[in-house]
C-alpha positions in Angstrom: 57.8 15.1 -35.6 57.2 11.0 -35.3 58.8 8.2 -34.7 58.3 5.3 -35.6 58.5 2.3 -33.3 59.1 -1.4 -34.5 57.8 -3.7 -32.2 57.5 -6.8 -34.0 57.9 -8.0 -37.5 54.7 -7.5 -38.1 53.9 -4.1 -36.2 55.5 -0.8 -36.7 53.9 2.1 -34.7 54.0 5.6 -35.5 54.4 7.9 -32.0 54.0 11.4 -32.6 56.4 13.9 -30.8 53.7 15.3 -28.4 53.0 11.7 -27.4 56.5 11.4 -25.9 56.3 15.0 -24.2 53.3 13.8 -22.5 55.2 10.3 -21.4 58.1 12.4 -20.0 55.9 14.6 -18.4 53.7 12.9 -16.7 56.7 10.5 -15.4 58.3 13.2 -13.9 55.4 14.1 -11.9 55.0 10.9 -10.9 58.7 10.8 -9.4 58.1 14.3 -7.9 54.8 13.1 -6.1 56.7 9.9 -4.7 59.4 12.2 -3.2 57.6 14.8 -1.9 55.2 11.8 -0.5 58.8 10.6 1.2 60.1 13.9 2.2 56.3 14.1 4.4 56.1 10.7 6.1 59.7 11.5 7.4 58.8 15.3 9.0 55.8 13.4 10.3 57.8 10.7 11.8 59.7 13.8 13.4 58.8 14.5 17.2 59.4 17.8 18.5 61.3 17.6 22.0 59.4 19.4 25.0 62.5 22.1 24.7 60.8 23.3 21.7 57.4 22.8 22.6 57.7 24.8 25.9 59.1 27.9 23.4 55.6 28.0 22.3 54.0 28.4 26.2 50.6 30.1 26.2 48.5 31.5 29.3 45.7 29.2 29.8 43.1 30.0 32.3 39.7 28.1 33.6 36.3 29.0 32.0 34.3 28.5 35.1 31.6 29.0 33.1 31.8 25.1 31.0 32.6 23.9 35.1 30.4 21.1 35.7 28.7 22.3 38.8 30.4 20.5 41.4 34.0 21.5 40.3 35.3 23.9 42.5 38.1 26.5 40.6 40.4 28.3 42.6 42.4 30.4 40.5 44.5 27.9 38.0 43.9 25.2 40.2 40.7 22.6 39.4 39.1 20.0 42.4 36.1 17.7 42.7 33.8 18.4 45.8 31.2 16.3 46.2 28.9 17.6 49.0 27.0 20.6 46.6 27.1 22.6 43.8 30.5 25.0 44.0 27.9 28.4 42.4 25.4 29.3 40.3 25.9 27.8 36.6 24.8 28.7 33.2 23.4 25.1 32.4 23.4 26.2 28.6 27.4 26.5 28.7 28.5 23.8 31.4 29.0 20.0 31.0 26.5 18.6 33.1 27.1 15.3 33.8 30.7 14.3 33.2 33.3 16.0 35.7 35.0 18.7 32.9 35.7 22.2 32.2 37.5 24.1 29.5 40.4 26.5 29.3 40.5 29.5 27.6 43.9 30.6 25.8 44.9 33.0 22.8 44.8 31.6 19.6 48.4 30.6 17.8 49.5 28.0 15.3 51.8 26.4 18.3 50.6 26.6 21.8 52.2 24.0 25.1 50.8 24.5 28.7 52.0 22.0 31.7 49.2 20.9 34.2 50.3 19.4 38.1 48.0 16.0 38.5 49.5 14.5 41.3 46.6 11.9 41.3 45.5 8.9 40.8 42.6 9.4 37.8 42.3 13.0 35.6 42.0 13.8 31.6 43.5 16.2 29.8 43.8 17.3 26.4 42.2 19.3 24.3 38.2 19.7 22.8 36.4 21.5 19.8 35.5 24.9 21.5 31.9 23.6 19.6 32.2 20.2 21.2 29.1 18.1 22.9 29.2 19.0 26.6 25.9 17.3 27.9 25.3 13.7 28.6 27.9 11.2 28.6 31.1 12.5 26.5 32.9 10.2 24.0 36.5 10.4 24.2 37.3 10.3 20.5 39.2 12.3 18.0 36.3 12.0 15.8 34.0 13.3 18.1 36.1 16.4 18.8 38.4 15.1 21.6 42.5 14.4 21.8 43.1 13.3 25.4 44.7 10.7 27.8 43.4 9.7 30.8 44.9 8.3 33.8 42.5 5.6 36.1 43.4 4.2 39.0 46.4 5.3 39.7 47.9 2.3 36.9 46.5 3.1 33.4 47.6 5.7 31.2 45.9 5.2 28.0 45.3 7.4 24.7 42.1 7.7 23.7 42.1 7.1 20.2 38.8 5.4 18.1 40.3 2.5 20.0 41.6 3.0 23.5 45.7 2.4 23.5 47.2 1.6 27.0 50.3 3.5 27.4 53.5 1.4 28.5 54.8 4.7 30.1 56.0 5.8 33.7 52.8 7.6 35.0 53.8 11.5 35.1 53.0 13.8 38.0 52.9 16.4 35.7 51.8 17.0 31.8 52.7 19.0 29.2 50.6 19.9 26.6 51.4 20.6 22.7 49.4 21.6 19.9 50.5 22.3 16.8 47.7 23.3 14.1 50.0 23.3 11.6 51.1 19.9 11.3 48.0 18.5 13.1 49.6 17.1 16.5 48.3 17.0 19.7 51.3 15.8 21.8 51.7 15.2 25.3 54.7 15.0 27.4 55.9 13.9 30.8 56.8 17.0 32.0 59.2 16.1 34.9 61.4 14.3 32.7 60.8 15.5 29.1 60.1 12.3 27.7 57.2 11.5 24.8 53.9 10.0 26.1 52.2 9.9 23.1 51.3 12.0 19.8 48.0 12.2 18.1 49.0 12.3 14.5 45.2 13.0 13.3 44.8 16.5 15.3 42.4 19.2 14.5 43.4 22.3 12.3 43.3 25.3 13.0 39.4 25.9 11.6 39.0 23.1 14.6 39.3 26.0 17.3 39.9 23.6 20.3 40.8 24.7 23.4 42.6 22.8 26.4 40.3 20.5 28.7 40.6 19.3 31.8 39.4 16.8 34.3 40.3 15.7 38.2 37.8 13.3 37.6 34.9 12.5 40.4 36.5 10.2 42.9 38.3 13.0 45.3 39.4 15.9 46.5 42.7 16.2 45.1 43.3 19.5 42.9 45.3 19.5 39.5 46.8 22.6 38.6 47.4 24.9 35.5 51.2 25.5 35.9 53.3 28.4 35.0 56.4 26.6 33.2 58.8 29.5 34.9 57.8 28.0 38.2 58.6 24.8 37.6 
């Protein structure tokens, strides 16, 4: 079949029938790409609330054995002492100069866990169970980490490729979300449910992370892993 297509006085053109199949064709793929491109920016503009995070609570427990070696662990609670070495370390497995350890939790598409850090500086977040843990750490998405950290008492901040200061009521405790499947890390003030903030570039679930945890180095203050029952 063809058509034939005046375009001018002077110019007719002959289209052919599987010309104008491929036209339509490729068109309506192009709409379908453009909505399905719509229909994803708006689920990722979509927070879960901590109602249906906390559905997806996991057990996480300390791996004293990534402890930096003056951490001392008592059960699920986590606290800087400053006058020795808390054991005997495996200095293949532990981070050795920054104040860190890692948690140790089943593995699920969803997980949430809640941490007590009544305090004035910690981190928390999560790591590549592969990550760096010698010498200076670089909090970066890109370098395996998706954490905040609180300092001084007055800064949250996200610690993104470039540090973003939080304009959020300091929490005395944190809840913890990550969600492999749409590539979130989210955390959440815990007391009051709110959003702190939401990594949108989170690992997948090749990633492995597990959660990670920090009192930081400048007291004696415990956090604690917290059992969202108790709370």
């Amino acid at each position: 079949m063809e058509i034939a297509l005046h375009l001018g006085p002077l110019i007719t053109t002959v289209v052919t029938f599987p010309v104008i199949s491929f036209v339509f064709h490729t068109l309506f793929w192009f709409i379908t790409a453009i909505v399905d491109a719509s229909a994803r920016s708006r689920k990722n503009t979509t927070e879960c609330d901590i109602n249906q995070a906390r559905s997806h609570e996991v057990d996480v427990t300390l791996d004293v054995d990534t402890a930096h070696p003056k951490l001392k662990i008592n059960g699920k609670s986590l606290q800087w002492i400053d006058e020795s070495k808390q054991r005997h370390i495996n200095i293949e497995n532990c981070f050795d100069e920054e104040p860190f350890v890692l948690g140790n939790m089943g593995r699920a598409w969803k997980s949430y866990w809640e941490v007590n850090v009544k305090k004035d500086d910690w981190v928390l977040g999560v790591a590549k169970a592969t990550t760096q843990k010698k010498g200076p750490l670089v909090f970066r998405p890109k370098c395996g980490f998706w954490v905040i950290r609180l300092s001084n008492g007055q800064r949250l901040k996200a610690m993104e490729d470039e540090e973003h200061v939080l304009k959020k009521g300091i929490p005395d405790k944190v809840g913890i979300y990550l969600d492999y499947q749409e590539k979130k890390v989210i955390f959440f003030n815990a007391v009051d449910g709110s959003l702190s903030y939401s990594f949108i570039n989170g690992p997948s679930y090749q990633d492995d992370v597990l959660p990670l945890l920090s009192p930081w180095n400048n007291d004696a203050k415990p956090i604690t892993i917290l059992s969202i029952t108790a709370t």
